[in-house]
C-alpha positions in Angstrom: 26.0 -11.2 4.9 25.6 -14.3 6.9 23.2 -17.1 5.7 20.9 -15.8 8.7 21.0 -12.6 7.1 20.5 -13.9 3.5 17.1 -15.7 4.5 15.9 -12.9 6.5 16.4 -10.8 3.5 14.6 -13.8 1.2 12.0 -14.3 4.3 11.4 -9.9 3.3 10.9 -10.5 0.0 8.7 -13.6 0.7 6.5 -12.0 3.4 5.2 -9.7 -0.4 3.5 -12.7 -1.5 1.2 -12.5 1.2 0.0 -8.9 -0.4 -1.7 -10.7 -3.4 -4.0 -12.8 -0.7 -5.1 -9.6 1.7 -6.4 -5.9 1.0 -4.1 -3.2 0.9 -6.4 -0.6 1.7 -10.3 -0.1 3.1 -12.6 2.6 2.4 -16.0 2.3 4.6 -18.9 4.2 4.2 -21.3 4.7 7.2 -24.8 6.0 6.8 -28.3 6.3 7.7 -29.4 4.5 5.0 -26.9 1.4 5.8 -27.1 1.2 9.1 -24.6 -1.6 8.6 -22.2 -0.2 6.7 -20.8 -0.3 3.5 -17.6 -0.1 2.1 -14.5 -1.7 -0.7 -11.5 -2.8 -0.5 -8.6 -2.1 -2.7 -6.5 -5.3 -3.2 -3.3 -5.0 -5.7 -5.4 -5.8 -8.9 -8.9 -4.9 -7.7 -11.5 -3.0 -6.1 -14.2 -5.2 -4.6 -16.9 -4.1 -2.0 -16.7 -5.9 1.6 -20.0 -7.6 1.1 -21.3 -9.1 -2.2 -23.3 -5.7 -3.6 -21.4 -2.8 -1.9 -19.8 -1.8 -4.9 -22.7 -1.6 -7.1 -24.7 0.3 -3.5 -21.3 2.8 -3.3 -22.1 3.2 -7.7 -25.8 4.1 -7.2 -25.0 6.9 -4.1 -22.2 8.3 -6.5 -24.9 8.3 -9.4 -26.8 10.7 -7.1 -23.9 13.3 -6.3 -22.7 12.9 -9.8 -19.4 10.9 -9.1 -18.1 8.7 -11.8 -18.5 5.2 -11.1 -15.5 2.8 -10.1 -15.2 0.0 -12.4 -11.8 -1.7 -11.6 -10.9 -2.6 -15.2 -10.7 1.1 -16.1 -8.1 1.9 -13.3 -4.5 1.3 -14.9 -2.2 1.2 -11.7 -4.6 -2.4 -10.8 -2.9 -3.7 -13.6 0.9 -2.1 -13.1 0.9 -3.4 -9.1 0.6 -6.7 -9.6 4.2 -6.9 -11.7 5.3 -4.1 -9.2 5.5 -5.9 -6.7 6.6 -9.4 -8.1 9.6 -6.9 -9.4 10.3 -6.8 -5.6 10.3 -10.0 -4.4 11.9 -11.2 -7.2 15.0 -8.5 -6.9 14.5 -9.0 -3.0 15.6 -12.7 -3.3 18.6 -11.8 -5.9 19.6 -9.6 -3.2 19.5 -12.6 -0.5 21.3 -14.7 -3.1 23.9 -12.3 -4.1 24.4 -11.2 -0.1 25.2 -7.8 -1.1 24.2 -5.2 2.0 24.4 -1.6 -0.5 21.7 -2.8 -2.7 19.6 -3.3 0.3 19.2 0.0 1.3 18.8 0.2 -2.7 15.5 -2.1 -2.1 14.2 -0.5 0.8 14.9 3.0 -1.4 13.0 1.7 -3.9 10.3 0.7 -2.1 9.7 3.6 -0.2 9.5 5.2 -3.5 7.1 3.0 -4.5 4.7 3.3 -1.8 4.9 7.1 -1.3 3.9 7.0 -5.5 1.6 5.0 -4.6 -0.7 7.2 -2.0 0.1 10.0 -4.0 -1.6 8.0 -6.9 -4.4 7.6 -4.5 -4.9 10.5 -3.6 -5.1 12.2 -6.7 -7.8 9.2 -8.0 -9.8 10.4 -5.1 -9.4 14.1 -6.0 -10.7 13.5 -9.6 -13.3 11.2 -8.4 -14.7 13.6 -5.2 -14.3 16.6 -7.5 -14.9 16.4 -11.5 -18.8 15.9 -11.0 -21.4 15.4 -13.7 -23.2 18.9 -13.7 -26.5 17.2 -14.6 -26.5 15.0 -10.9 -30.0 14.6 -9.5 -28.6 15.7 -6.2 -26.3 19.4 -6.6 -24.9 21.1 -3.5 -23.0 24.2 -4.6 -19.7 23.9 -3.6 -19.3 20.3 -2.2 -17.1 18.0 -3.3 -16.7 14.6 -2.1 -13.1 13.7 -2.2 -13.0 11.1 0.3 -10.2 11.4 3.1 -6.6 9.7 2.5 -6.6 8.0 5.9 -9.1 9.2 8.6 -12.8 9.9 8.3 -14.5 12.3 6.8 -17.9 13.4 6.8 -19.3 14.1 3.4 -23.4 15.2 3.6 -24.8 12.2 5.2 -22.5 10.0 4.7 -19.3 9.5 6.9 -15.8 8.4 4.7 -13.6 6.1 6.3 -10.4 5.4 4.7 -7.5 3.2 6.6 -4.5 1.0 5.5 -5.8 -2.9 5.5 -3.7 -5.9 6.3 -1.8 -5.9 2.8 -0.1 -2.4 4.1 1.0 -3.6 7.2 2.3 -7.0 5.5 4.3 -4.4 3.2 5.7 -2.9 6.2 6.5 -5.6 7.8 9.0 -6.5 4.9 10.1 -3.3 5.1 11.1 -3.2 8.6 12.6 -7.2 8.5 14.8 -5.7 5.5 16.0 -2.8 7.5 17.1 -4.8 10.5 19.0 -6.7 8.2 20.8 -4.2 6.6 21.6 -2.8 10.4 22.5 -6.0 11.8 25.1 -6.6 8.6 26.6 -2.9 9.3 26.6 -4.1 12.7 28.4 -7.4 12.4 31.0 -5.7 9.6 31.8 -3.0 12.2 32.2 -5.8 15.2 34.5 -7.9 12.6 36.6 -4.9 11.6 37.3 -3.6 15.4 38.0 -7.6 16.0 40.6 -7.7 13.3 41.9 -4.0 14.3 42.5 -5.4 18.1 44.3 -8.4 17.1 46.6 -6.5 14.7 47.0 -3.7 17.7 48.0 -7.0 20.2 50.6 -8.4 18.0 
């Protein structure tokens, strides 16, 4: 790897710091009853509404449907992502340092991994919170649940779901695609050395 390639690979990793400062995901809630709008965001060690009470309005309408209420302390993966990842910015900028192209594919590997864990992990948190309902709820319609959607809207009795990646998601991507390119342009500029040195061996 040149040094180019070395701090675009450390400028990949870097660009994750960014995650700990913006959401990674949105949900929105849109209803007659908030003609504004309400709605959290899911950062990578919280859940916090968009405005200052959302989260405690969001707890009162899933009182009523008998959905459990979302505190963040009581969600483990809030506390795994944060050292998630640091894991990969720190191994990101080993990877710079060491200028090894395989164990960037590795990375990117990894991190793919990572993220499709990750909305699988979402999605079954939403399962369990749309679906295991307390039978004593003030409000019972037989046979609704109220998973809200993985990415899209989704109208659930009054209320339409919105669920959509925030900026965090597209930061992560972002690292993801600088990473790739790198390990591209290194194949690249390996292959253009090699057929170089071929030629020059062929014209003596």
């Amino acid at each position: 790897m040149s040094s180019k390639q070395r701090i675009g690979m450390a400028l990949a990793a870097l660009l994750l710091l960014l995650i700990y400062f913006f959401p990674l995901w949105s949900i929105s809630m849109e209803a007659p009853q908030y003609p504004e709008g309400i709605g959290m965001n899911i950062t990578v060690n919280n859940i916090e509404g968009k405005s200052p009470h959302d989260l405690e309005n969001i707890n009162g309408l899933n009182h009523y449907i008998g959905m459990k209420p979302i505190y963040p302390e009581s969600i483990p993966e809030l506390k795994i992502m944060p050292f998630i990842f640091g894991f990969l910015i720190v191994s990101g900028l080993a990877i710079a340092w060491r200028g090894n192209r395989k164990w960037i594919l590795a990375w990117l590997g990894i991190f793919v991994l990572l993220a499709i864990a990750g909305l699988v992990d979402f999605y079954i948190w939403g399962y369990d919170y749309g679906h295991n309902l307390n039978p004593n709820a003030p409000i019972k319609v037989p046979g609704m649940t109220y998973q809200p959607p993985l990415i899209g809207s989704k109208q659930l009795l009054n209320i339409n779901a919105i669920s959509q990646p925030h900026i965090g998601f597209y930061i992560a991507l972002l690292s993801m695609s600088v990473a790739g390119l790198i390990w591209w342009k290194t194949g690249n500029s390996k292959g253009a050395g090699k057929k170089q040195a071929d030629n020059k061996k062929a014209a003596a």
